[in-house]
C-alpha positions as semicolon CSV with decimal commas, in nm:
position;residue;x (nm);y (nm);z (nm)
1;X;0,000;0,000;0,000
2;X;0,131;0,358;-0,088
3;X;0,102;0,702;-0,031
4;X;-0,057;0,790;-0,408
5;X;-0,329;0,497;-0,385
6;X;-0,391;0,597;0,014
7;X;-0,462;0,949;-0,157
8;X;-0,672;0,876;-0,415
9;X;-0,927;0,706;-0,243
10;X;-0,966;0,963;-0,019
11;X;-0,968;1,211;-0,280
12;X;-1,219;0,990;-0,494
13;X;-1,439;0,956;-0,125
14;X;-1,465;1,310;-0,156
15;X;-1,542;1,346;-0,500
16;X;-1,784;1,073;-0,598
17;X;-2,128;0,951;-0,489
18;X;-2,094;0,623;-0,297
19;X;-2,155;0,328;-0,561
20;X;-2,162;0,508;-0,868
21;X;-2,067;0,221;-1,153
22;X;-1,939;0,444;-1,409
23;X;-1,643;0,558;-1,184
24;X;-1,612;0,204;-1,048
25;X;-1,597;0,046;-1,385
26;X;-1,308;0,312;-1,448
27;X;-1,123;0,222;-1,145
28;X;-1,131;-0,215;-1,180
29;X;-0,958;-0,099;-1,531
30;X;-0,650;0,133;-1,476
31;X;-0,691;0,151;-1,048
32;X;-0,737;0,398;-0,839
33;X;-0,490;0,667;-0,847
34;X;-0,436;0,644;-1,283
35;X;-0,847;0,714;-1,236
36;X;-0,825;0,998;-1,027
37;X;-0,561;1,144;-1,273
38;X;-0,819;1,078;-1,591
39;X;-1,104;1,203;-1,385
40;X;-0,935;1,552;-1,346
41;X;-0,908;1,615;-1,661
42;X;-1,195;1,548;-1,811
43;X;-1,334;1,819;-1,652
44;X;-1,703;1,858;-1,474
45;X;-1,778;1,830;-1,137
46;X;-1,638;1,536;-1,048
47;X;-1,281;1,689;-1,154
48;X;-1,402;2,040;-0,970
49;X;-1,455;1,835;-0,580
50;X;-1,119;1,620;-0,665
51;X;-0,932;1,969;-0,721
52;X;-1,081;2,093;-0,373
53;X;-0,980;1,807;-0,156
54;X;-0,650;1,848;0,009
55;X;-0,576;1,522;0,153
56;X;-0,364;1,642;0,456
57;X;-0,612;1,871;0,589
58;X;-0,852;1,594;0,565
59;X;-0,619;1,335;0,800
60;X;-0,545;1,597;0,994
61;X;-0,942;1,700;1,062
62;X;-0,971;1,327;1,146
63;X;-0,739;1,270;1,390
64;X;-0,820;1,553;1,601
65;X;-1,135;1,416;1,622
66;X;-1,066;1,054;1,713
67;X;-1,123;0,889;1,401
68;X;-0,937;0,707;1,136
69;X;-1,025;0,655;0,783
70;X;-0,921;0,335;0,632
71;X;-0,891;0,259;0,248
72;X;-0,942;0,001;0,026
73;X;-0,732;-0,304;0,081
74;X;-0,535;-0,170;0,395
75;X;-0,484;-0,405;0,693
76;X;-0,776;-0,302;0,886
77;X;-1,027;-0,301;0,567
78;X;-1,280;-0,589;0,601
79;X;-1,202;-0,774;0,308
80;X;-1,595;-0,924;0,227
81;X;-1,639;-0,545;0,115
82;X;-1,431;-0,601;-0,198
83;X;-1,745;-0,850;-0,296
84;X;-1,936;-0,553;-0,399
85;X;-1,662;-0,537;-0,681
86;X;-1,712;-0,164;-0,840
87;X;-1,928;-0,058;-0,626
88;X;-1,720;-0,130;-0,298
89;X;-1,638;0,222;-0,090
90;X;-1,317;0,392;-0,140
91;X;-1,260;0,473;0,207
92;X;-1,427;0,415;0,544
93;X;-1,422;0,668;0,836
94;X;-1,389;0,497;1,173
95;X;-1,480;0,584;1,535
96;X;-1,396;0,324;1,814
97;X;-1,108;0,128;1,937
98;X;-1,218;-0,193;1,827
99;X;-1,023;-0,359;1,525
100;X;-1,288;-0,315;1,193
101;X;-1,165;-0,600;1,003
102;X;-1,181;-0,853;1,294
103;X;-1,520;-0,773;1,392
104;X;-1,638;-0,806;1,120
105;X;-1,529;-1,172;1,072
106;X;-1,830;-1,355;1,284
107;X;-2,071;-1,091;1,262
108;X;-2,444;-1,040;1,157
109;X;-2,662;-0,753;1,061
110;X;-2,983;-0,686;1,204
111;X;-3,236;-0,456;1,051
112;X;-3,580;-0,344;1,055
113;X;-3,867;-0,143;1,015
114;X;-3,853;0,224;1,211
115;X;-4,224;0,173;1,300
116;X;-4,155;-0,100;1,481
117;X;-4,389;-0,309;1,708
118;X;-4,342;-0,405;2,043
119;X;-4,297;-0,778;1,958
120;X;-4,026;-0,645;1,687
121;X;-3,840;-0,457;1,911
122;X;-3,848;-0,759;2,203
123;X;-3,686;-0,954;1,943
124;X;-3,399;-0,758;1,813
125;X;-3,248;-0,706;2,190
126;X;-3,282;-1,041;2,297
127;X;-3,152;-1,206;1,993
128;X;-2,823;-0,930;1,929
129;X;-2,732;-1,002;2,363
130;X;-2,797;-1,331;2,306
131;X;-2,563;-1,355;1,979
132;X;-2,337;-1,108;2,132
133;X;-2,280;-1,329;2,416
134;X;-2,143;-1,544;2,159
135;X;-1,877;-1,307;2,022
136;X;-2,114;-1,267;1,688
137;X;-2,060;-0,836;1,638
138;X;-2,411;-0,675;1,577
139;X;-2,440;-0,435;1,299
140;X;-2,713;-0,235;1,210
141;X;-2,765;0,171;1,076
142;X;-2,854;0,338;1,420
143;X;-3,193;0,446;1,293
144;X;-3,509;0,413;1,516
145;X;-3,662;0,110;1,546
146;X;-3,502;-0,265;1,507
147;X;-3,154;-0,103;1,454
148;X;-3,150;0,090;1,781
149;X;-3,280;-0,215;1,920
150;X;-3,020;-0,446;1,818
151;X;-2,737;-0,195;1,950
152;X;-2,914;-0,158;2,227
153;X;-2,909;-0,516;2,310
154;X;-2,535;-0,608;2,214
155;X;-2,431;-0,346;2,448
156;X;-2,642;-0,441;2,752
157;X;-2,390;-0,729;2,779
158;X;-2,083;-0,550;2,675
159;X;-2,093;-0,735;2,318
160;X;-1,951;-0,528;1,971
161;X;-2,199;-0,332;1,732
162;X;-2,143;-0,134;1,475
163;X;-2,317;0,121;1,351
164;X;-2,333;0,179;0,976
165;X;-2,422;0,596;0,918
166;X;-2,504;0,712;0,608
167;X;-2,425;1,080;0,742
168;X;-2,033;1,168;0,827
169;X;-1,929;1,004;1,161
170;X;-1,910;1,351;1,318
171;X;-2,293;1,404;1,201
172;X;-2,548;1,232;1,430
173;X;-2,852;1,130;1,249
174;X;-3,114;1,063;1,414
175;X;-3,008;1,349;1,641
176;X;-3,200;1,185;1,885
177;X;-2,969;0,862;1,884
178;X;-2,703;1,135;1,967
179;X;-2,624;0,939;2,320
180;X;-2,646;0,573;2,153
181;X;-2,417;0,662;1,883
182;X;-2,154;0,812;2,127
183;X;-2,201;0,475;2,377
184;X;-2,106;0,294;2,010
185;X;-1,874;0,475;1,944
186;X;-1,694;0,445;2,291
187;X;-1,749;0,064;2,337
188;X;-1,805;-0,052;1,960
189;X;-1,757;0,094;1,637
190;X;-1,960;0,382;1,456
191;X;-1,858;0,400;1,045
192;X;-1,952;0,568;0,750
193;X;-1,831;0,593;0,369
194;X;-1,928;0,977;0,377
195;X;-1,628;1,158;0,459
196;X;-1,667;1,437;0,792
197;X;-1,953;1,663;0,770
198;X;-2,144;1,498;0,535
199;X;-2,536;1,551;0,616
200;X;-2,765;1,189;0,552
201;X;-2,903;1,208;0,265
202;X;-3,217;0,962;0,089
203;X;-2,972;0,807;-0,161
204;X;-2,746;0,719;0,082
205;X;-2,937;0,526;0,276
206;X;-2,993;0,244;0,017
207;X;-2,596;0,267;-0,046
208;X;-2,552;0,267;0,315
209;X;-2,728;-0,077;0,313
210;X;-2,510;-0,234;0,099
211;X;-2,233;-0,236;0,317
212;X;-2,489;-0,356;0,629
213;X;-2,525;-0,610;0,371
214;X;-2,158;-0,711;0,247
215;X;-1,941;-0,659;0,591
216;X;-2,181;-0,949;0,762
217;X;-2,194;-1,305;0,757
218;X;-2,536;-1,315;0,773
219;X;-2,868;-1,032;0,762
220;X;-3,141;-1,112;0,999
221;X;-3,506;-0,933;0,923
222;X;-3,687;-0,850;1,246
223;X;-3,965;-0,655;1,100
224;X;-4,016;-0,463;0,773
225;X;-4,287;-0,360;0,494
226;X;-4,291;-0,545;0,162
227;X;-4,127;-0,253;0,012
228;X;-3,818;-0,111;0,229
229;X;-3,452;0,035;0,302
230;X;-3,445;-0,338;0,499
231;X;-3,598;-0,517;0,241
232;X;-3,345;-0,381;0,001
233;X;-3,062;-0,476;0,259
234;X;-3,177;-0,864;0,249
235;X;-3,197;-0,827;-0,149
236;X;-2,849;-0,704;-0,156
237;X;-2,715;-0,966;0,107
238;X;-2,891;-1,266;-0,112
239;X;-2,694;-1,117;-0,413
240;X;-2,381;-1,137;-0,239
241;X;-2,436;-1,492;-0,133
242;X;-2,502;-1,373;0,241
243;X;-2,722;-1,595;0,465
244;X;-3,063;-1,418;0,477
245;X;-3,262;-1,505;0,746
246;X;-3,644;-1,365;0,833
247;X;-3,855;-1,348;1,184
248;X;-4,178;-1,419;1,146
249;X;-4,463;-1,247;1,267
250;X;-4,856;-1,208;1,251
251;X;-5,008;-1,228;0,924
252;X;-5,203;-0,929;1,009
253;X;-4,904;-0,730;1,079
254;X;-4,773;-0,473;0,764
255;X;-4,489;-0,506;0,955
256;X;-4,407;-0,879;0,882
257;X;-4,511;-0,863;0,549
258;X;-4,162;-0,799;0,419
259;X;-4,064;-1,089;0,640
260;X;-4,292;-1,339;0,522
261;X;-4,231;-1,209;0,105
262;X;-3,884;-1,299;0,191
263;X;-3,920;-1,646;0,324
264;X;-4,235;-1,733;0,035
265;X;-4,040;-1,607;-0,222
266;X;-3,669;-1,483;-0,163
267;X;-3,541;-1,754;-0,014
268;X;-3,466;-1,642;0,326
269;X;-3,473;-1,874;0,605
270;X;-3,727;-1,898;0,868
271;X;-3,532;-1,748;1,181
272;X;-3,757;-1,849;1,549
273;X;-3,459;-1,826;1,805
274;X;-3,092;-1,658;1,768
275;X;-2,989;-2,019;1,770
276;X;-3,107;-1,987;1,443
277;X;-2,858;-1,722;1,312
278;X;-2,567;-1,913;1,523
279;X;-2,562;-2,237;1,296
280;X;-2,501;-1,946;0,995
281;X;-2,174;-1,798;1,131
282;X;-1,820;-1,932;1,182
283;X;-1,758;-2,110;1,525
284;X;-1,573;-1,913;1,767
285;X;-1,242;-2,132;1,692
286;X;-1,187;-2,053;1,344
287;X;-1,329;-1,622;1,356
Protein backbone atom coordinates (compact mmCIF):
# COMPACT_ATOMS: atom_id res chain seq x y z
CA UNK A 1 0.00 0.00 0.00
CA UNK A 2 1.31 3.58 -0.88
CA UNK A 3 1.02 7.02 -0.31
CA UNK A 4 -0.57 7.90 -4.08
CA UNK A 5 -3.29 4.97 -3.85
CA UNK A 6 -3.91 5.97 0.14
CA UNK A 7 -4.62 9.49 -1.57
CA UNK A 8 -6.72 8.76 -4.15
CA UNK A 9 -9.27 7.06 -2.43
CA UNK A 10 -9.66 9.63 -0.19
CA UNK A 11 -9.68 12.11 -2.80
CA UNK A 12 -12.19 9.90 -4.94
CA UNK A 13 -14.39 9.56 -1.25
CA UNK A 14 -14.65 13.10 -1.56
CA UNK A 15 -15.42 13.46 -5.00
CA UNK A 16 -17.84 10.73 -5.98
CA UNK A 17 -21.28 9.51 -4.89
CA UNK A 18 -20.94 6.23 -2.97
CA UNK A 19 -21.55 3.28 -5.61
CA UNK A 20 -21.62 5.08 -8.68
CA UNK A 21 -20.67 2.21 -11.53
CA UNK A 22 -19.39 4.44 -14.09
CA UNK A 23 -16.43 5.58 -11.84
CA UNK A 24 -16.12 2.04 -10.48
CA UNK A 25 -15.97 0.46 -13.85
CA UNK A 26 -13.08 3.12 -14.48
CA UNK A 27 -11.23 2.22 -11.45
CA UNK A 28 -11.31 -2.15 -11.80
CA UNK A 29 -9.58 -0.99 -15.31
CA UNK A 30 -6.50 1.33 -14.76
CA UNK A 31 -6.91 1.51 -10.48
CA UNK A 32 -7.37 3.98 -8.39
CA UNK A 33 -4.90 6.67 -8.47
CA UNK A 34 -4.36 6.44 -12.83
CA UNK A 35 -8.47 7.14 -12.36
CA UNK A 36 -8.25 9.98 -10.27
CA UNK A 37 -5.61 11.44 -12.73
CA UNK A 38 -8.19 10.78 -15.91
CA UNK A 39 -11.04 12.03 -13.85
CA UNK A 40 -9.35 15.52 -13.46
CA UNK A 41 -9.08 16.15 -16.61
CA UNK A 42 -11.95 15.48 -18.11
CA UNK A 43 -13.34 18.19 -16.52
CA UNK A 44 -17.03 18.58 -14.74
CA UNK A 45 -17.78 18.30 -11.37
CA UNK A 46 -16.38 15.36 -10.48
CA UNK A 47 -12.81 16.89 -11.54
CA UNK A 48 -14.02 20.40 -9.70
CA UNK A 49 -14.55 18.35 -5.80
CA UNK A 50 -11.19 16.20 -6.65
CA UNK A 51 -9.32 19.69 -7.21
CA UNK A 52 -10.81 20.93 -3.73
CA UNK A 53 -9.80 18.07 -1.56
CA UNK A 54 -6.50 18.48 0.09
CA UNK A 55 -5.76 15.22 1.53
CA UNK A 56 -3.64 16.42 4.56
CA UNK A 57 -6.12 18.71 5.89
CA UNK A 58 -8.52 15.94 5.65
CA UNK A 59 -6.19 13.35 8.00
CA UNK A 60 -5.45 15.97 9.94
CA UNK A 61 -9.42 17.00 10.62
CA UNK A 62 -9.71 13.27 11.46
CA UNK A 63 -7.39 12.70 13.90
CA UNK A 64 -8.20 15.53 16.01
CA UNK A 65 -11.35 14.16 16.22
CA UNK A 66 -10.66 10.54 17.13
CA UNK A 67 -11.23 8.89 14.01
CA UNK A 68 -9.37 7.07 11.36
CA UNK A 69 -10.25 6.55 7.83
CA UNK A 70 -9.21 3.35 6.32
CA UNK A 71 -8.91 2.59 2.48
CA UNK A 72 -9.42 0.01 0.26
CA UNK A 73 -7.32 -3.04 0.81
CA UNK A 74 -5.35 -1.70 3.95
CA UNK A 75 -4.84 -4.05 6.93
CA UNK A 76 -7.76 -3.02 8.86
CA UNK A 77 -10.27 -3.01 5.67
CA UNK A 78 -12.80 -5.89 6.01
CA UNK A 79 -12.02 -7.74 3.08
CA UNK A 80 -15.95 -9.24 2.27
CA UNK A 81 -16.39 -5.45 1.15
CA UNK A 82 -14.31 -6.01 -1.98
CA UNK A 83 -17.45 -8.50 -2.96
CA UNK A 84 -19.36 -5.53 -3.99
CA UNK A 85 -16.62 -5.37 -6.81
CA UNK A 86 -17.12 -1.64 -8.40
CA UNK A 87 -19.28 -0.58 -6.26
CA UNK A 88 -17.20 -1.30 -2.98
CA UNK A 89 -16.38 2.22 -0.90
CA UNK A 90 -13.17 3.92 -1.40
CA UNK A 91 -12.60 4.73 2.07
CA UNK A 92 -14.27 4.15 5.44
CA UNK A 93 -14.22 6.68 8.36
CA UNK A 94 -13.89 4.97 11.73
CA UNK A 95 -14.80 5.84 15.35
CA UNK A 96 -13.96 3.24 18.14
CA UNK A 97 -11.08 1.28 19.37
CA UNK A 98 -12.18 -1.93 18.27
CA UNK A 99 -10.23 -3.59 15.25
CA UNK A 100 -12.88 -3.15 11.93
CA UNK A 101 -11.65 -6.00 10.03
CA UNK A 102 -11.81 -8.53 12.94
CA UNK A 103 -15.20 -7.73 13.92
CA UNK A 104 -16.38 -8.06 11.20
CA UNK A 105 -15.29 -11.72 10.72
CA UNK A 106 -18.30 -13.55 12.84
CA UNK A 107 -20.71 -10.91 12.62
CA UNK A 108 -24.44 -10.40 11.57
CA UNK A 109 -26.62 -7.53 10.61
CA UNK A 110 -29.83 -6.86 12.04
CA UNK A 111 -32.36 -4.56 10.51
CA UNK A 112 -35.80 -3.44 10.55
CA UNK A 113 -38.67 -1.43 10.15
CA UNK A 114 -38.53 2.24 12.11
CA UNK A 115 -42.24 1.73 13.00
CA UNK A 116 -41.55 -1.00 14.81
CA UNK A 117 -43.89 -3.09 17.08
CA UNK A 118 -43.42 -4.05 20.43
CA UNK A 119 -42.97 -7.78 19.58
CA UNK A 120 -40.26 -6.45 16.87
CA UNK A 121 -38.40 -4.57 19.11
CA UNK A 122 -38.48 -7.59 22.03
CA UNK A 123 -36.86 -9.54 19.43
CA UNK A 124 -33.99 -7.58 18.13
CA UNK A 125 -32.48 -7.06 21.90
CA UNK A 126 -32.82 -10.41 22.97
CA UNK A 127 -31.52 -12.06 19.93
CA UNK A 128 -28.23 -9.30 19.29
CA UNK A 129 -27.32 -10.02 23.63
CA UNK A 130 -27.97 -13.31 23.06
CA UNK A 131 -25.63 -13.55 19.79
CA UNK A 132 -23.37 -11.08 21.32
CA UNK A 133 -22.80 -13.29 24.16
CA UNK A 134 -21.43 -15.44 21.59
CA UNK A 135 -18.77 -13.07 20.22
CA UNK A 136 -21.14 -12.67 16.88
CA UNK A 137 -20.60 -8.36 16.38
CA UNK A 138 -24.11 -6.75 15.77
CA UNK A 139 -24.40 -4.35 12.99
CA UNK A 140 -27.13 -2.35 12.10
CA UNK A 141 -27.65 1.71 10.76
CA UNK A 142 -28.54 3.38 14.20
CA UNK A 143 -31.93 4.46 12.93
CA UNK A 144 -35.09 4.13 15.16
CA UNK A 145 -36.62 1.10 15.46
CA UNK A 146 -35.02 -2.65 15.07
CA UNK A 147 -31.54 -1.03 14.54
CA UNK A 148 -31.50 0.90 17.81
CA UNK A 149 -32.80 -2.15 19.20
CA UNK A 150 -30.20 -4.46 18.18
CA UNK A 151 -27.37 -1.95 19.50
CA UNK A 152 -29.14 -1.58 22.27
CA UNK A 153 -29.09 -5.16 23.10
CA UNK A 154 -25.35 -6.08 22.14
CA UNK A 155 -24.31 -3.46 24.48
CA UNK A 156 -26.42 -4.41 27.52
CA UNK A 157 -23.90 -7.29 27.79
CA UNK A 158 -20.83 -5.50 26.75
CA UNK A 159 -20.93 -7.35 23.18
CA UNK A 160 -19.51 -5.28 19.71
CA UNK A 161 -21.99 -3.32 17.32
CA UNK A 162 -21.43 -1.34 14.75
CA UNK A 163 -23.17 1.21 13.51
CA UNK A 164 -23.33 1.79 9.76
CA UNK A 165 -24.22 5.96 9.18
CA UNK A 166 -25.04 7.12 6.08
CA UNK A 167 -24.25 10.80 7.42
CA UNK A 168 -20.33 11.68 8.27
CA UNK A 169 -19.29 10.04 11.61
CA UNK A 170 -19.10 13.51 13.18
CA UNK A 171 -22.93 14.04 12.01
CA UNK A 172 -25.48 12.32 14.30
CA UNK A 173 -28.52 11.30 12.49
CA UNK A 174 -31.14 10.63 14.14
CA UNK A 175 -30.08 13.49 16.41
CA UNK A 176 -32.00 11.85 18.85
CA UNK A 177 -29.69 8.62 18.84
CA UNK A 178 -27.03 11.35 19.67
CA UNK A 179 -26.24 9.39 23.20
CA UNK A 180 -26.46 5.73 21.53
CA UNK A 181 -24.17 6.62 18.83
CA UNK A 182 -21.54 8.12 21.27
CA UNK A 183 -22.01 4.75 23.77
CA UNK A 184 -21.06 2.94 20.10
CA UNK A 185 -18.74 4.75 19.44
CA UNK A 186 -16.94 4.45 22.91
CA UNK A 187 -17.49 0.64 23.37
CA UNK A 188 -18.05 -0.52 19.60
CA UNK A 189 -17.57 0.94 16.37
CA UNK A 190 -19.60 3.82 14.56
CA UNK A 191 -18.58 4.00 10.45
CA UNK A 192 -19.52 5.68 7.50
CA UNK A 193 -18.31 5.93 3.69
CA UNK A 194 -19.28 9.77 3.77
CA UNK A 195 -16.28 11.58 4.59
CA UNK A 196 -16.67 14.37 7.92
CA UNK A 197 -19.53 16.63 7.70
CA UNK A 198 -21.44 14.98 5.35
CA UNK A 199 -25.36 15.51 6.16
CA UNK A 200 -27.65 11.89 5.52
CA UNK A 201 -29.03 12.08 2.65
CA UNK A 202 -32.17 9.62 0.89
CA UNK A 203 -29.72 8.07 -1.61
CA UNK A 204 -27.46 7.19 0.82
CA UNK A 205 -29.37 5.26 2.76
CA UNK A 206 -29.93 2.44 0.17
CA UNK A 207 -25.96 2.67 -0.46
CA UNK A 208 -25.52 2.67 3.15
CA UNK A 209 -27.28 -0.77 3.13
CA UNK A 210 -25.10 -2.34 0.99
CA UNK A 211 -22.33 -2.36 3.17
CA UNK A 212 -24.89 -3.56 6.29
CA UNK A 213 -25.25 -6.10 3.71
CA UNK A 214 -21.58 -7.11 2.47
CA UNK A 215 -19.41 -6.59 5.91
CA UNK A 216 -21.81 -9.49 7.62
CA UNK A 217 -21.94 -13.05 7.57
CA UNK A 218 -25.36 -13.15 7.73
CA UNK A 219 -28.68 -10.32 7.62
CA UNK A 220 -31.41 -11.12 9.99
CA UNK A 221 -35.06 -9.33 9.23
CA UNK A 222 -36.87 -8.50 12.46
CA UNK A 223 -39.65 -6.55 11.00
CA UNK A 224 -40.16 -4.63 7.73
CA UNK A 225 -42.87 -3.60 4.94
CA UNK A 226 -42.91 -5.45 1.62
CA UNK A 227 -41.27 -2.53 0.12
CA UNK A 228 -38.18 -1.11 2.29
CA UNK A 229 -34.52 0.35 3.02
CA UNK A 230 -34.45 -3.38 4.99
CA UNK A 231 -35.98 -5.17 2.41
CA UNK A 232 -33.45 -3.81 0.01
CA UNK A 233 -30.62 -4.76 2.59
CA UNK A 234 -31.77 -8.64 2.49
CA UNK A 235 -31.97 -8.27 -1.49
CA UNK A 236 -28.49 -7.04 -1.56
CA UNK A 237 -27.15 -9.66 1.07
CA UNK A 238 -28.91 -12.66 -1.12
CA UNK A 239 -26.94 -11.17 -4.13
CA UNK A 240 -23.81 -11.37 -2.39
CA UNK A 241 -24.36 -14.92 -1.33
CA UNK A 242 -25.02 -13.73 2.41
CA UNK A 243 -27.22 -15.95 4.65
CA UNK A 244 -30.63 -14.18 4.77
CA UNK A 245 -32.62 -15.05 7.46
CA UNK A 246 -36.44 -13.65 8.33
CA UNK A 247 -38.55 -13.48 11.84
CA UNK A 248 -41.78 -14.19 11.46
CA UNK A 249 -44.63 -12.47 12.67
CA UNK A 250 -48.56 -12.08 12.51
CA UNK A 251 -50.08 -12.28 9.24
CA UNK A 252 -52.03 -9.29 10.09
CA UNK A 253 -49.04 -7.30 10.79
CA UNK A 254 -47.73 -4.73 7.64
CA UNK A 255 -44.89 -5.06 9.55
CA UNK A 256 -44.07 -8.79 8.82
CA UNK A 257 -45.11 -8.63 5.49
CA UNK A 258 -41.62 -7.99 4.19
CA UNK A 259 -40.64 -10.89 6.40
CA UNK A 260 -42.92 -13.39 5.22
CA UNK A 261 -42.31 -12.09 1.05
CA UNK A 262 -38.84 -12.99 1.91
CA UNK A 263 -39.20 -16.46 3.24
CA UNK A 264 -42.35 -17.33 0.35
CA UNK A 265 -40.40 -16.07 -2.22
CA UNK A 266 -36.69 -14.83 -1.63
CA UNK A 267 -35.41 -17.54 -0.14
CA UNK A 268 -34.66 -16.42 3.26
CA UNK A 269 -34.73 -18.74 6.05
CA UNK A 270 -37.27 -18.98 8.68
CA UNK A 271 -35.32 -17.48 11.81
CA UNK A 272 -37.57 -18.49 15.49
CA UNK A 273 -34.59 -18.26 18.05
CA UNK A 274 -30.92 -16.58 17.68
CA UNK A 275 -29.89 -20.19 17.70
CA UNK A 276 -31.07 -19.87 14.43
CA UNK A 277 -28.58 -17.22 13.12
CA UNK A 278 -25.67 -19.13 15.23
CA UNK A 279 -25.62 -22.37 12.96
CA UNK A 280 -25.01 -19.46 9.95
CA UNK A 281 -21.74 -17.98 11.31
CA UNK A 282 -18.20 -19.32 11.82
CA UNK A 283 -17.58 -21.10 15.25
CA UNK A 284 -15.73 -19.13 17.67
CA UNK A 285 -12.42 -21.32 16.92
CA UNK A 286 -11.87 -20.53 13.44
CA UNK A 287 -13.29 -16.22 13.56
Amino acid sequence: MNDAHRAACIQLAHAVEPADARVGRLISSVGEVKAGETLRESGGAIASRLAAVHVDEVESRAERLGIRIIVRDEPEWPRQLNDLGDARPFALWVQGAAHLRLACVRSTAIVGARAASAYGLSIAREWSSELASEQVSIVSGAAFGIDAAAHRGALAVDGITIAVLASGVDVVYPRAHEQLIARIADEGLVISESPLGEPARRQRFLTRNRLIAAMTQATVVVEAALRSGTTATANSAARLNRHVLAVPGPVTSMMSAGCHHLVREGGAVLAAASADVLECLLPVEQA
